[in-house]
C-alpha beads as a LAMMPS data file, in Angstrom:
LAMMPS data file: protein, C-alpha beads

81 atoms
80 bonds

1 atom types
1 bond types

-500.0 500.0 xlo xhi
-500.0 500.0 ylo yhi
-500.0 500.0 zlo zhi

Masses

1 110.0

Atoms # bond

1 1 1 0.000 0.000 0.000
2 1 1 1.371 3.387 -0.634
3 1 1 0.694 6.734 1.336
4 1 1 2.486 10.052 1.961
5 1 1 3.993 10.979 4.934
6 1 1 5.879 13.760 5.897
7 1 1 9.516 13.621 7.060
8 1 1 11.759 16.652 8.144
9 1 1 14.948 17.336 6.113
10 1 1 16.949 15.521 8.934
11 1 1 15.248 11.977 8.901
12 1 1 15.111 11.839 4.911
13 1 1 18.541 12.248 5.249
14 1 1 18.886 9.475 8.122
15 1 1 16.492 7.411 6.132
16 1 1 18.307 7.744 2.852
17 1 1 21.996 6.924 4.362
18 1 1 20.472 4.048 6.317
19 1 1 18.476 2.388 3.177
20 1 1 22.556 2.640 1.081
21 1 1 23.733 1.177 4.469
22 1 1 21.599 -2.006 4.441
23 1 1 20.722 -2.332 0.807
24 1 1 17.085 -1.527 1.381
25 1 1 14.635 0.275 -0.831
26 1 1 14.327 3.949 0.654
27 1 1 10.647 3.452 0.167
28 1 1 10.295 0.753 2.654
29 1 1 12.676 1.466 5.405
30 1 1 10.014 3.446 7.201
31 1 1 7.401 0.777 6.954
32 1 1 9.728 -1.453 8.967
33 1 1 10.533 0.768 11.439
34 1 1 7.103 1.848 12.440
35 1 1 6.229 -2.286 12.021
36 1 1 8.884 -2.761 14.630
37 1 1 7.353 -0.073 16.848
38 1 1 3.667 -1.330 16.642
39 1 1 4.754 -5.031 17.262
40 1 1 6.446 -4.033 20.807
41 1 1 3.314 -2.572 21.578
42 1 1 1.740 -5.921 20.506
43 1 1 4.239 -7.957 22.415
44 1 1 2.923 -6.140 26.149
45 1 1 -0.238 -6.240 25.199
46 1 1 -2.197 -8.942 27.298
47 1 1 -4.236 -11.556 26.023
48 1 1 -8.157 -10.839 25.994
49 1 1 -10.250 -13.504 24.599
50 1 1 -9.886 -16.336 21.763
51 1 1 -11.927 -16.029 18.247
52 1 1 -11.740 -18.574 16.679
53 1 1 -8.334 -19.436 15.629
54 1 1 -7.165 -16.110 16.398
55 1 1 -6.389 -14.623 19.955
56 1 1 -7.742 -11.109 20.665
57 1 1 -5.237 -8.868 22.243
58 1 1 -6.137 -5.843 24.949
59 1 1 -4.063 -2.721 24.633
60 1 1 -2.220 -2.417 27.293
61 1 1 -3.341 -0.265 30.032
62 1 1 -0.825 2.446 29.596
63 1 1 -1.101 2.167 25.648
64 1 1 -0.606 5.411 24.202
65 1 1 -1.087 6.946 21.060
66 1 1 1.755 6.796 18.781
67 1 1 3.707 9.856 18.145
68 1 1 6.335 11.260 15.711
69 1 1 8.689 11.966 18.566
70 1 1 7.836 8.383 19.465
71 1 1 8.825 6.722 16.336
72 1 1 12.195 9.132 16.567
73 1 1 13.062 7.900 20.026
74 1 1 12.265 4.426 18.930
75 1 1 14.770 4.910 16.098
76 1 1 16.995 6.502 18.475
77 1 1 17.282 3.479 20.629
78 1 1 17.494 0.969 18.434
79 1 1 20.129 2.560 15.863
80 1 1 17.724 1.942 12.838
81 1 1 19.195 4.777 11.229

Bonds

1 1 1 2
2 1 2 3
3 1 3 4
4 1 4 5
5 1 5 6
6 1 6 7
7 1 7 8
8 1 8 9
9 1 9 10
10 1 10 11
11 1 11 12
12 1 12 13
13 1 13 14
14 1 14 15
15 1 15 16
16 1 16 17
17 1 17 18
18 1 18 19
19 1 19 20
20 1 20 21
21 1 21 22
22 1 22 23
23 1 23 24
24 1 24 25
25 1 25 26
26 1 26 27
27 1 27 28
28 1 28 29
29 1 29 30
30 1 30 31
31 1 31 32
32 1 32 33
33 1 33 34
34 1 34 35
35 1 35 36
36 1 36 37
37 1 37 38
38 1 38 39
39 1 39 40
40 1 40 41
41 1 41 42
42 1 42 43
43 1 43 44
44 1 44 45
45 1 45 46
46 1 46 47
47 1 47 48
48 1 48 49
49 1 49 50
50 1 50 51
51 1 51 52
52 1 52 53
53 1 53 54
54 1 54 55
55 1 55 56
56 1 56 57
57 1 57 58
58 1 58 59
59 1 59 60
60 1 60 61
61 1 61 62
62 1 62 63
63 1 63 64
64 1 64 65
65 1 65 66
66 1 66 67
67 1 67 68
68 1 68 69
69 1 69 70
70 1 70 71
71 1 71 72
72 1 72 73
73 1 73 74
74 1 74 75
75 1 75 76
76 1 76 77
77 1 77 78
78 1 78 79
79 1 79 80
80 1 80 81
């Protein structure tokens, strides 16, 4: 799926040296960092119920909406870029 975001000057630029880094298309390096960001969320989120063969997660408590200064500091701390 394709969409438009908006990036500052300074994380293209991040963005762009890190896709020539790892040999990954510029156009989906930011797909798997936010992917990585949503699946830690998934990972304290507490079972909730099953339906049928799938589980049904609740947010966790303390689940928070997710911010561009978020997704920096997650980038940050992981040295995606």
């Amino acid at each position: 799926m394709r969409t438009t975001i908006e990036l500052s000057d300074a994380l293209h630029e991040r963005l762009r040296r890190q896709s020539q880094r790892d040999d990954i298309p510029l156009a989906r390096l930011p797909g798997s960092v936010v992917e990585r960001g949503l699946q830690a969320d998934i990972m304290q989120a507490s079972p909730k119920r099953q339906s049928g063969r799938f589980m049904v997660l609740a947010p966790a408590a303390t689940r928070a909406r997710v911010t561009a200064s978020a997704v920096q500091k997650a980038i940050d701390e992981t040295d995606v870029l």
